[in-house]
C-alpha positions in Angstrom: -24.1 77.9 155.6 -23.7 74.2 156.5 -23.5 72.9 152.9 -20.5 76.3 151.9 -18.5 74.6 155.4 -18.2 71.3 154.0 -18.1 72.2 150.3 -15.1 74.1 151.3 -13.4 71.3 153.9 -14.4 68.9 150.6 -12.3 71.1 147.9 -9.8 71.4 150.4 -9.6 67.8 151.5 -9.3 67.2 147.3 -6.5 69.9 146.3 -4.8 68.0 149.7 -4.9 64.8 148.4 -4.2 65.7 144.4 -1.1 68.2 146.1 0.4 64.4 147.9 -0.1 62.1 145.1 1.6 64.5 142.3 4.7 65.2 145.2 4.9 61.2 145.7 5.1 61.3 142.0 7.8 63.5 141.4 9.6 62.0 144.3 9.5 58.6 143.2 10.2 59.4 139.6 13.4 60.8 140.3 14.7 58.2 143.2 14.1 55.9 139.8 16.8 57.7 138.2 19.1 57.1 140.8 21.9 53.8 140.9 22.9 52.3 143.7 27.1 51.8 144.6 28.6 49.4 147.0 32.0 48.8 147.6 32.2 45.8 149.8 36.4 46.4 149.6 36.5 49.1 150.9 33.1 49.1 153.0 31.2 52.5 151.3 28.0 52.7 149.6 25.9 55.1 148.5 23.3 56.5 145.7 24.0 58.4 142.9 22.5 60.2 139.3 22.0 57.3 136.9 23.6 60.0 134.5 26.7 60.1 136.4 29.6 58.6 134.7 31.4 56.1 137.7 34.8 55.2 137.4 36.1 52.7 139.9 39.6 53.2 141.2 40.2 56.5 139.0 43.9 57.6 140.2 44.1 56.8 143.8 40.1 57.0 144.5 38.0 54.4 145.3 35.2 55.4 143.1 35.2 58.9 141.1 31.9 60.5 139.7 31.5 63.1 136.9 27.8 65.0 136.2 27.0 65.8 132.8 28.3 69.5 133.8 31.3 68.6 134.8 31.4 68.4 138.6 33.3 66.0 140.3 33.1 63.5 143.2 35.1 61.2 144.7 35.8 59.0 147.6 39.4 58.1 148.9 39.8 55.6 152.0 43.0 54.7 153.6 43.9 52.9 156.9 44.6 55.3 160.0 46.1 54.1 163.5 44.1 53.0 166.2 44.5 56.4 168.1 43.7 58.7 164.8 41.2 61.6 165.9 39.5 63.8 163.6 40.8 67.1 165.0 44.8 65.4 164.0 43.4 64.7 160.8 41.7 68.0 160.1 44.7 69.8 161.2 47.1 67.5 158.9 44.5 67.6 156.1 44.4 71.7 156.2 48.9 71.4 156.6 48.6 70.1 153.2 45.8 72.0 151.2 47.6 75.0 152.3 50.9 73.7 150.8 49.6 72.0 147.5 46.6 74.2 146.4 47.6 77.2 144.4 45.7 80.1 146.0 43.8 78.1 148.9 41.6 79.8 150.7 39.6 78.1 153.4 36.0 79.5 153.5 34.0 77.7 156.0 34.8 74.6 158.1 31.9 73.2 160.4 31.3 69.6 162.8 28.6 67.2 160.4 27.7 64.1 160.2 29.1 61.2 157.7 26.1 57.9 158.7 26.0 58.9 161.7 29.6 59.5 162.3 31.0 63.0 163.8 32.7 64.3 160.9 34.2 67.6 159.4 33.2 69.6 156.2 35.3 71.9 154.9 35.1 74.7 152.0 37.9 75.8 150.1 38.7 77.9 147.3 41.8 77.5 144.5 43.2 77.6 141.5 43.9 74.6 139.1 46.2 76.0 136.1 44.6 78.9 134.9 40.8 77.7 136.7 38.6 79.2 140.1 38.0 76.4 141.7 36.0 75.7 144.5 36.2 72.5 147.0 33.8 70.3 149.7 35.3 67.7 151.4 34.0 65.6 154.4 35.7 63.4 156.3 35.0 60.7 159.4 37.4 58.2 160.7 35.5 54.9 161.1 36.5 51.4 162.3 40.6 52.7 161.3 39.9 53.9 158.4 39.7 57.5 157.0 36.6 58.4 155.0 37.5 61.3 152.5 34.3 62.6 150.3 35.9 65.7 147.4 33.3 67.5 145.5 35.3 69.7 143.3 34.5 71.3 140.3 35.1 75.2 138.8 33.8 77.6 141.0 31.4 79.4 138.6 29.2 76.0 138.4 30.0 74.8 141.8 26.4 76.0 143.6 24.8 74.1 140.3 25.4 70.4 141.3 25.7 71.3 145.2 22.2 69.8 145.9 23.0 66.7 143.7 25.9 66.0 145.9 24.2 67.1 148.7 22.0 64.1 148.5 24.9 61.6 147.3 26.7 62.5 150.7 23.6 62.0 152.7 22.9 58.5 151.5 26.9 57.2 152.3 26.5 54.0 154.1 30.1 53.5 155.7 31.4 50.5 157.5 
């Protein structure tokens, strides 16, 4: 009875360790394919798909990103006033989707975090010419200057690169 205990604490102990080194694998293999930006400018950083096409300075961004699929991010920073608040901003923000996006159609707004900053993610719907499209943006107000993240991309491939960007947002170093 002894030797089946510790035969089975020994296979178990062995599908453990073989279930942490193929994980640590498979993490680190795709952190590999990952480049690092860093904007000293304009004070943003962050990590991105090594597949990603980056253009710098792309029609008013500071950096734009494009996936192989066609989804798009980009990152637009501008100076604010001293007493700027996020819940101005939001409001102002929301003013002007409403008025420039053909068909918006706010879907979910919620309080996040941008490093450690309160920030706001918003949701949107619209259309673009004759294209669904579907919209994130987060935004913080750090050191007087606003932070504007836009994923953007048509709406029937928008859940595809979510998790991508997902992780690009989550590694923005601001400041």
């Amino acid at each position: 009875m002894k030797k089946t205990n510790m035969l089975i604490i020994v296979i178990i102990a062995i599908i453990l360790i073989a279930v942490i080194i193929a994980s640590w694998f498979v993490l680190s293999s795709a952190k590999s394919d990952w480049k690092a930006y860093n904007n000293t400018r304009f004070g943003i950083a962050f990590d991105y798909p090594a597949e990603w096409e980056k253009d710098d300075y792309y029609m008013g961004t500071v950096v734009t990103l494009i996936s192989p699929d066609v989804c798009v991010l980009n990152a637009i920073i501008a100076n604010t006033t001293e007493n700027a608040t996020l819940e101005k901003f939001t409001a102002d923000a929301l003013e002007i989707l409403g008025r420039d996006v053909a068909m918006f159609n706010l879907t979910n707004i919620s309080i996040t975090e941008l490093n450690g900053n309160e920030a706001r993610t918003i949701f949107y719907t619209g259309a673009q010419g004759e294209l669904d499209m579907r919209w994130m943006q987060t935004w913080t107000i750090y050191d007087n200057k606003e932070y504007v993240i836009t994923y953007t991309t048509e709406e029937y491939k928008f859940q595809k690169c979510l998790p991508e960007i997902n992780s690009i947002i989550s590694s923005v170093r601001i400041g």
